[in-house]
N, C-alpha and C positions, 0 to 999 in steps of 0.2 A: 124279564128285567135283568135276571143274572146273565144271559145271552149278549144281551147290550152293553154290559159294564163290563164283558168280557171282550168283548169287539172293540168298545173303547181303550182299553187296556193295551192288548196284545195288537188289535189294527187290522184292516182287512189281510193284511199278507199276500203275498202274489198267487194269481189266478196257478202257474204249476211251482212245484218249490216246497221252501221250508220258509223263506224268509218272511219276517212278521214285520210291521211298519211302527206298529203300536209302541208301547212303554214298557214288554218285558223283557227286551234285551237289557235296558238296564236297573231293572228290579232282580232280574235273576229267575229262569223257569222255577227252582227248587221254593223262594219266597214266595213266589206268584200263586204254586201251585197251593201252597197253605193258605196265603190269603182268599184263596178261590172255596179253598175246601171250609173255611173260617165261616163263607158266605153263604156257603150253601148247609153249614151244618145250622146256621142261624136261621136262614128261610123254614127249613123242615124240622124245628125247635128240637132238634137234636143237642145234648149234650157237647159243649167246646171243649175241649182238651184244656186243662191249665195253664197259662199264661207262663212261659218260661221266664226267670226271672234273671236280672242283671248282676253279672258279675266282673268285678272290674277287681285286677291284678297288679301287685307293684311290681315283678319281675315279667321273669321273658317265661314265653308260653307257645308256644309250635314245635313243627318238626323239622329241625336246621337241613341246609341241602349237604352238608357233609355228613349227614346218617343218615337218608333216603337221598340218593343223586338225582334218580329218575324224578322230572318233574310230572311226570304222568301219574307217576305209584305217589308220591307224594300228598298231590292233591285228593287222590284213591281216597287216603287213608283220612285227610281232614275230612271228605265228605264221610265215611264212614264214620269216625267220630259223633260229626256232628249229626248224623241219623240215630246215632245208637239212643236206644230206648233205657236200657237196663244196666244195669251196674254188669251184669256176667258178657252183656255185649262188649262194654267196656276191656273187660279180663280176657275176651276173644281176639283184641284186635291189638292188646298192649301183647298178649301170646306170640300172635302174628307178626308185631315187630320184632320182638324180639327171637323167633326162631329165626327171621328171615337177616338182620341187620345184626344182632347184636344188642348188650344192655342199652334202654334208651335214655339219653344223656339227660340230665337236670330239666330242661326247657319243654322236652316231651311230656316226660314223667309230668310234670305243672302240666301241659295242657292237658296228659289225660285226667288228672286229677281233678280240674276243674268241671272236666265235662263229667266224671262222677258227680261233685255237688249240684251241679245243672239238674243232672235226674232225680238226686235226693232233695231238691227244694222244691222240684213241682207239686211237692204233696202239702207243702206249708204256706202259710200265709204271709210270707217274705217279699219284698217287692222286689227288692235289689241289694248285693252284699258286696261290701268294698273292703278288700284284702289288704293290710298294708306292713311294713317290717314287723311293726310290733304291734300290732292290733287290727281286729276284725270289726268292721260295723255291720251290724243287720236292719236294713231298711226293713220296716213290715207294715202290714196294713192297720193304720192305726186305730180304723172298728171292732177292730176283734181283738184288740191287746184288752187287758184285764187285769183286776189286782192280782187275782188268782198266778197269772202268768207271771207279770213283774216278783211278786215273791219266788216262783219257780226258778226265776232266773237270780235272784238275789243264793237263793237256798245249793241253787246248781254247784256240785261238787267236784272243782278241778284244781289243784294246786298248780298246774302255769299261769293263771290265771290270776295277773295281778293285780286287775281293780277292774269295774264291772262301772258304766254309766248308763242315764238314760236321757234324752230329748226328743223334745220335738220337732220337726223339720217339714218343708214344703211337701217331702217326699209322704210323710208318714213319721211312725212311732220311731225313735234308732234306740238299740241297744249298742254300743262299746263295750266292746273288749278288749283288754291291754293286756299286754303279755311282755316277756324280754326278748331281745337280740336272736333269729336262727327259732326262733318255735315254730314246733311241726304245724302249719296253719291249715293241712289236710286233716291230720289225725284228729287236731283241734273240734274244727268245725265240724265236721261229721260223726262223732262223736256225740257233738251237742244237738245235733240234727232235729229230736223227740220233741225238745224245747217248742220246738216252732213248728211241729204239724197241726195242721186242721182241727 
């Protein structure tokens, strides 16, 4: 069955070659291949990996081409990113730019930052977190929210931290976070990180 729906997918492809007929040219091999791996951990009731959660940003977040020129090393370094597993992976490749290029400007520094919280919210029950000038929301799974939690979060000790809400939404449970003008929203959020694991 997984043969079939991978034949569907990808397509017979040419009798000599690489080229595929199917649907993952534009999926993408690297999507395709976790979708595949997704399928097959599910056939052989193998453990899924956790469900990486959404994080959407009000500013700029990559690596601009006037600090990486090479379009080759460039894209290198988002795929490398975007593989990285670990918070020290991370501190490996923010190293690498910067012994190879120089300090990385504002928009990097945000991307790697964000792909830190990517790792650090795999282990909580967040669904999705929306970053904005002055306030953070945390989508989360609104099964597992609890009095216990919402007091945690009322109790939670941070003086940027100007007013604290809570609703419900199509998504799930949200917590708000308000904050003023320029607050650090990495140091913020990760930080609070404990709030929201498992």
């Amino acid at each position: 069955n997984i043969a079939a729906n991978d034949l569907d997918i990808r397509g017979g492809g040419a009798v000599f070659g690489y080229k595929q007929s199917g649907e993952i040219s534009r999926v993408g091999l690297e999507h395709y291949n976790s979708i595949l791996k997704a399928a097959v951990s599910k056939k052989l009731n193998k453990p899924i990996e956790p469900k990486e959660v959404d994080i959407s940003f009000f500013g700029k977040s990559l690596i601009p081409i006037y600090y990486v020129l090479g379009e080759t090393e460039r894209f290198s370094f988002y795929t490398k990113i975007n593989n990285a597993s670990t918070l020290e992976d991370i501190k490996s490749i923010e190293e690498e730019l910067i012994d190879r290029f120089g300090e990385t400007p504002q928009e990097t520094t945000n991307f790697l930052n964000l792909a830190k919280l990517r790792i650090l919210f795999k282990k909580t029950f967040a669904v999705s977190v929306y970053i904005r000038e002055t306030s953070v929301s945390i989508v989360l799974d609104s099964e597992i929210v609890s009095d216990g939690f919402i007091n945690n979060v009322l109790t939670y000790k941070n003086d940027t931290i100007e007013n604290r809400k809570f609703k419900e939404s199509k998504e799930g449970f949200v917590v708000d976070l308000f904050f003023s003008l320029g607050f650090d929203w990495y140091e913020n959020i990760s930080n609070s990180i404990n709030l929201f694991k498992r």
